[in-house]
N, C-alpha and C positions, 0 to 999 in steps of 0.2 A: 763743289763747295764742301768743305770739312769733311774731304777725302781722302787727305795727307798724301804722301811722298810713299810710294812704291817703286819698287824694282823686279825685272822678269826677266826673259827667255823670247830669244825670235826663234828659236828652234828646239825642236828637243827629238831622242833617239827614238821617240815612243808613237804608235800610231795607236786610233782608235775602233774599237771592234765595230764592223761594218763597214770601213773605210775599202776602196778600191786594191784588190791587191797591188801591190808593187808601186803603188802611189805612196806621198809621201805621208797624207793624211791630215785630220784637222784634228792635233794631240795637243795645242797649244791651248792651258784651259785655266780656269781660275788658282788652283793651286803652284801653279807657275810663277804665280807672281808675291813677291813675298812684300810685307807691310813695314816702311822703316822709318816713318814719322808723321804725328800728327795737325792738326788743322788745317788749313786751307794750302796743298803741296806746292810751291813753285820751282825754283833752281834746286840742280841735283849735281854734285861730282863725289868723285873718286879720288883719294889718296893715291898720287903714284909711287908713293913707297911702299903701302901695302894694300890690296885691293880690297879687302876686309872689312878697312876703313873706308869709311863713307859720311857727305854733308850735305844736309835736307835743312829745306827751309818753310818755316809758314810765313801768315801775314807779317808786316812790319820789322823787315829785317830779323827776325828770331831765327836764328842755325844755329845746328848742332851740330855735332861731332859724334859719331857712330860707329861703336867696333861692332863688327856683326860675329864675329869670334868670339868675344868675351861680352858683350852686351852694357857696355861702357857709355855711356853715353855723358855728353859735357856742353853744356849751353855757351855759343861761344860772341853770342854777340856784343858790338861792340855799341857799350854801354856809355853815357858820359857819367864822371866823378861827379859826387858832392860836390855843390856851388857851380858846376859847369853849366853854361847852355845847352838840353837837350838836343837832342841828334836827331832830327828828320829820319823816316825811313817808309818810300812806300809803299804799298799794301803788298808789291809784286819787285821787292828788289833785290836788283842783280847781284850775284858774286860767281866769282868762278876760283875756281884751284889753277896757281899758275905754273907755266910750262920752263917759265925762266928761275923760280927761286933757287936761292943761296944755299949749299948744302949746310952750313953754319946757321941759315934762320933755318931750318925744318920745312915742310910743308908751308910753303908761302898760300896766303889766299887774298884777294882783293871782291873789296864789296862797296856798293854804291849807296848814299843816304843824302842829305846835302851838298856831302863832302866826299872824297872817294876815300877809302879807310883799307889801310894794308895790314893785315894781320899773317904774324910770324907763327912757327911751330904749332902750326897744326891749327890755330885762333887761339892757343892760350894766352899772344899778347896783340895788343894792337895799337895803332896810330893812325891820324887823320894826314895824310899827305896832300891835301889840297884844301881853298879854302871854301864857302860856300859859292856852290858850280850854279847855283838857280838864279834866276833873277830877284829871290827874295822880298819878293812883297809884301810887304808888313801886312796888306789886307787880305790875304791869303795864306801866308805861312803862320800864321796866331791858331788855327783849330785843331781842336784836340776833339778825341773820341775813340773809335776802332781802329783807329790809322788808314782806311778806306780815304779819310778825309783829309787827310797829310799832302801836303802840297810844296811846291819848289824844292823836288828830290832829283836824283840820280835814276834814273830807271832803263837806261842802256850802257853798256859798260862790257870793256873787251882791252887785252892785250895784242899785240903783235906775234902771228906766229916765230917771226924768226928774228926779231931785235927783243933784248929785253929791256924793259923802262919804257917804253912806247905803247903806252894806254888813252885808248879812247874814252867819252863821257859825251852821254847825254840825259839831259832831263825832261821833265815832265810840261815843264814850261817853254823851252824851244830854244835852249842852249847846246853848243855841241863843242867840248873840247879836247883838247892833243896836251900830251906831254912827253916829252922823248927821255926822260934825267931820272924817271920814276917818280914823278910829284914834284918835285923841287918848283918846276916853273910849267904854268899851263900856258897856254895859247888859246884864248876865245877864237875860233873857224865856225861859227855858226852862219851858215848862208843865210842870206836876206832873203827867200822864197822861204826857210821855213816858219816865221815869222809867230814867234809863238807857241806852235804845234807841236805835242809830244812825241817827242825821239823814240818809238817804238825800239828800234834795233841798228847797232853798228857791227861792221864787219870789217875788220883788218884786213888786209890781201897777206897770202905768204909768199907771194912772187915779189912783191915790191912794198917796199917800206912806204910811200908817199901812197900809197893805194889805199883805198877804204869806202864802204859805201854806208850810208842812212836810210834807211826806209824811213817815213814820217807818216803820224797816224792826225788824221784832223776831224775824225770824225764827232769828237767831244765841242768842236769846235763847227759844226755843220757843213764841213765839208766828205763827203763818204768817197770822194776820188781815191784811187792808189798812186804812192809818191815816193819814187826813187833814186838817190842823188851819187853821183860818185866825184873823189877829190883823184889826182894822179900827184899833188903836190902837199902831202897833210895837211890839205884842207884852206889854203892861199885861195884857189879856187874851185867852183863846184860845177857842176854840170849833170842836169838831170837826165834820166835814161828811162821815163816812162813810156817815151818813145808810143809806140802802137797798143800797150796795153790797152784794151777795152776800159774805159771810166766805168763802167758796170758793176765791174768786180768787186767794188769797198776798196778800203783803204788796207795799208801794207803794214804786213805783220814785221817779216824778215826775208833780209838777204843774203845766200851763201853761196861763198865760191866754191867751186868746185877744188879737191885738193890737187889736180895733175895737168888741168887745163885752167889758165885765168881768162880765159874769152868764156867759158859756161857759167853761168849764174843760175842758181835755184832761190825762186822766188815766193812766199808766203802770204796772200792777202783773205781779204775776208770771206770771198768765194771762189777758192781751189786754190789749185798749185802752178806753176808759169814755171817758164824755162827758156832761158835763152843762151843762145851759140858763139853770140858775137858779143857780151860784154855791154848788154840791153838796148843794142841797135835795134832789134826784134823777139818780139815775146810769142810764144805758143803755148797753150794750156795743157800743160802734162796731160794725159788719154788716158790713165789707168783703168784696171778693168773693174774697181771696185773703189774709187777715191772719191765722194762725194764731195760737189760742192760747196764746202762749207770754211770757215774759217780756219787756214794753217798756220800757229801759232807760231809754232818751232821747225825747226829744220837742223839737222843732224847728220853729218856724211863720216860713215865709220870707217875711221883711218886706216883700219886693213882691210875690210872688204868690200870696200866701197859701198855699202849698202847705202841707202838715201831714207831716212830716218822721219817722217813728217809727223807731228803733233796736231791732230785737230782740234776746235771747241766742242767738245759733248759727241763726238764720235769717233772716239779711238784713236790708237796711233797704229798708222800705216807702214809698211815696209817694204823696199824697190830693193829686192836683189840682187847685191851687183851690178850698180850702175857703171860701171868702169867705162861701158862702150859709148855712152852722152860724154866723156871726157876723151875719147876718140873721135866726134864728131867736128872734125874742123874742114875747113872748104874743099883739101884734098880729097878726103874721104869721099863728103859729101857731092863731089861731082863726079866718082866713080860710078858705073851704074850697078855693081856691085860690090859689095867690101865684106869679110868677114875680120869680126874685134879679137884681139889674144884671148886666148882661153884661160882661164885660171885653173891653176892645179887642184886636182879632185881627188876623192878617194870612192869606193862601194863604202855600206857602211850599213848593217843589219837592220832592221827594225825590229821592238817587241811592241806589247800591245798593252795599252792600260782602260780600264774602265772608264766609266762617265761617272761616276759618282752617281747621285741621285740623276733620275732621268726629268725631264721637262721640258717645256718648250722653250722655255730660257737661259739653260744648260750653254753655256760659255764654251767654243769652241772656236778656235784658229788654226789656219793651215800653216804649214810644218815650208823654210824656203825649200827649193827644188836639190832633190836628191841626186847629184852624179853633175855630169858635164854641162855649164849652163853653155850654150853657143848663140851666141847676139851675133847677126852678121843687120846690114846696110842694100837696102833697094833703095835704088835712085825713082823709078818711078813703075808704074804695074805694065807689064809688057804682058799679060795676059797667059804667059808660062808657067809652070810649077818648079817649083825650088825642091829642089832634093841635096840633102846632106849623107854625106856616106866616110866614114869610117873608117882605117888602116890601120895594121899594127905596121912595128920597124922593119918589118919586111916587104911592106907592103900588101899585105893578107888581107883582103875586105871582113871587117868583123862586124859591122852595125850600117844601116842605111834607114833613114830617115826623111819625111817628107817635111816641109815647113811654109810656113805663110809667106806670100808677096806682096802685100803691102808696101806700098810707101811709106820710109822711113825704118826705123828699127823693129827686126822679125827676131823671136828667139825660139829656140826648139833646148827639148831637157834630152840626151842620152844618158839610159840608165845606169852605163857602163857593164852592160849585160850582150851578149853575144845575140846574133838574128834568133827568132823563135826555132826554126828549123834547127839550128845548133849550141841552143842552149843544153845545159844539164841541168836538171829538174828534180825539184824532191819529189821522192815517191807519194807523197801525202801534201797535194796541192795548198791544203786548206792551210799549212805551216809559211809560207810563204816565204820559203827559206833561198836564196839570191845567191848563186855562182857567178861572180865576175869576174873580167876578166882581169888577165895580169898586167903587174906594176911594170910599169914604162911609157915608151914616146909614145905618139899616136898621131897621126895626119886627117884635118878633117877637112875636106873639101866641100865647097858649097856651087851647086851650079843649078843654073838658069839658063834655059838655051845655048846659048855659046858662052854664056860667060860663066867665068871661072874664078872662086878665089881660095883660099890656102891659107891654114894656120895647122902652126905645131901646138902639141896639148899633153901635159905629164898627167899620169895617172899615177896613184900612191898605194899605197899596200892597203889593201880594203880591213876595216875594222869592225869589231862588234860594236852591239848594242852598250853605249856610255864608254865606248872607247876613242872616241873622237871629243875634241875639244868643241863645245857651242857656245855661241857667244852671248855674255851678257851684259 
């Protein structure tokens, strides 16, 4: 609470003194992460014209506009005129920077309040495209105060990856609607199961325009179930997919497709993270080695490296590196008894070393993702063998061999992209931890298990210093 809207680093070139040589290290630290607006932080985008620019939001629909270049800042919210009927807005509402705007509006953005409100160039103008989306009850939309107490809003809200005009809405009260025109004409689709219950979160499909799913949160309403609904026709009809989740878990934050398979779903509720394979015929509770139980707000999957992004309440935000190989997981795969996933292209990449600042026991640290070749391969089930990964260049030369887990389900092993210890080249002065890798080109990594065998090609790229690699923010 009155924490405002910051921005960071899942990685940086830097490790920290003490850290394991040739590990990647835990450099990700409080100054990494920079401060870009005040009160209580919720929705966050980026300008695709210029990354620079950037819109943060506090309570009650208030967003700004942020040059982080010139330090510009413009309150863009949308206000009613003199004489007009005030604008709902609540405490936590949506807007997002859209993927389809007009090069002639500027920076389009769409933001939820009563009404869904489209604002051109950047938010310096806006309009109300739709008319009051809530059920409006006069015995509940009358309160005024912090806007905590604002009722009959907008508080889920999304576009269509791949149609533009095709914007979802739901509200707080247990409305859910479609429009394909861009506002011109809605379409009330609220299913008769959610009956009331606040629309936590909608999710557009990018495979199929009639696709879309609801998470529904009841718990303001004494229900603490989780509840997840999908349309295949915008929203004509619905069909739930909570399928086998445990009622245990609390109620559902959000639901995201995965962006390369539409059978994976990554799922958000109040205790963990869920995932399923098949499009929410069946849920398993993501296993991470460090992802507590607790409520996942948001969900996030970064459109180039797949990373799987999760938001918790009051414990951090998580990061799964390179999920790409859960978007591999389809029945082919999975009835193999072994599978190794494409590799993504890597590079070596130096490390230096930065201080802790003050020392303490509260001293903020995070670990750096994995350094060199991530390799996700697929165990069908533990045959009691050891998996060994070994290495090639385009000659076929063995340069690296590794051991890795057999576990059922997803094993991954890191190559450093460094030669066997016996044939590395070494700096004379160990303590510099200075890395000879090996050179740019193909590579063959095989992955075997008693008899079984599986085969993936892997580009390696011309290794860089320290801040000469791009990290993503």
């Amino acid at each position: 609470q009155d924490n405002g809207s910051w921005m960071g680093w899942n990685g940086t070139p830097l490790i920290a003194p003490g850290d394991k040589p040739g590990e990647p290290g835990a450099a990700i630290m409080n100054d990494n992460w920079q401060f870009v607006f005040d009160g209580d932080g919720y929705q966050f985008g980026f300008d695709p014209s210029d990354a620079d620019i950037i819109y943060a939001e506090s309570q009650g629909g208030v967003i700004i506009r942020n040059n982080l270049r010139t330090h510009e800042r413009k309150l863009i919210k949308a206000e009613a005129k003199e004489s007009q009927t005030r604008h709902r807005f609540n405490w936590d509402s949506p807007f997002f920077v859209s993927r389809h705007g007009k090069k002639e509006d500027g920076t389009t953005l769409y933001m939820g309040g009563n009404c869904v409100f489209k604002l051109l160039h950047g938010g310096d103008f806006f309009e109300c495209i739709s008319g009051d989306l809530s059920h409006n009850d006069p015995l509940k939309v009358q309160t005024v105060g912090s806007e905590a107490e604002t009722h009959g809003t907008v508080v889920a809200l999304c576009e269509s990856p791949t149609a533009a005009g095709l914007l979802w809405a739901g509200t707080d009260d247990g409305r859910v609607h479609v429009t394909t025109d861009d506002g011109k004409n809605w379409a009330d689709v609220t299913p008769k199961e959610v009956d009331c219950r606040y629309i936590s979160r909608i999710e557009a499909s990018r495979f199929d325009t009639g696709v879309a799913y609801i998470t529904v949160d009841g718990h303001r309403s004494g229900d603490y179930e989780p509840h997840v609904m999908m349309t295949t026709d915008q929203g004509k009809n619905w069909k739930t997919i909570t399928s086998d989740l445990p009622s245990d878990v609390g109620w559902a934050h959000v639901a995201r497709e995965d962006p390369d398979n539409p059978n994976v779903l990554w799922l958000g509720v109040e205790r963990g993270l869920f995932l399923s394979v098949d499009r929410g015929a069946h849920w398993v509770r993501w296993q991470g080695e460090s992802l507590p139980n607790v409520g996942v707000d948001d969900i996030k999957i970064h459109p180039r490296t797949h990373d799987v992004v999760a938001a918790t309440h009051g414990r951090s935000i998580y990061v799964l590196d390179d999920a790409s190989a859960v978007s591999g997981l389809t029945p082919e795969v999975m009835a193999r008894d072994l599978h190794v996933f494409p590799i993504r292209a890597c590079r070596g990449r130096q490390t230096g070393w930065r201080g802790f600042g003050v020392f303490s026991d509260r001293q903020f640290r995070a670990g750096n993702p994995p350094l060199g070749a991530v390799i996700t391969y697929w165990v069908r089930e533990y045959d009691g063998e050891k998996v060994e990964v070994s290495i090639s260049d385009a000659t076929g030369t063995p340069v690296a061999k590794l051991t890795g887990a057999n576990a059922p389900g997803l094993n991954r092993v890191v190559w450093d992209l460094q030669r066997e210890e016996t044939e590395r080249i070494t700096s004379p002065d160990a303590t510099l931890d200075q890395k000879f890798f090996v050179a740019a080109g193909e590579y063959t990594v095989t992955v075997t298990s008693k008899k079984k065998v599986s085969v993936a090609k892997m580009k390696v790229e011309e290794a860089v210093g320290v801040g000469g690699e791009e990290v993503k923010r």
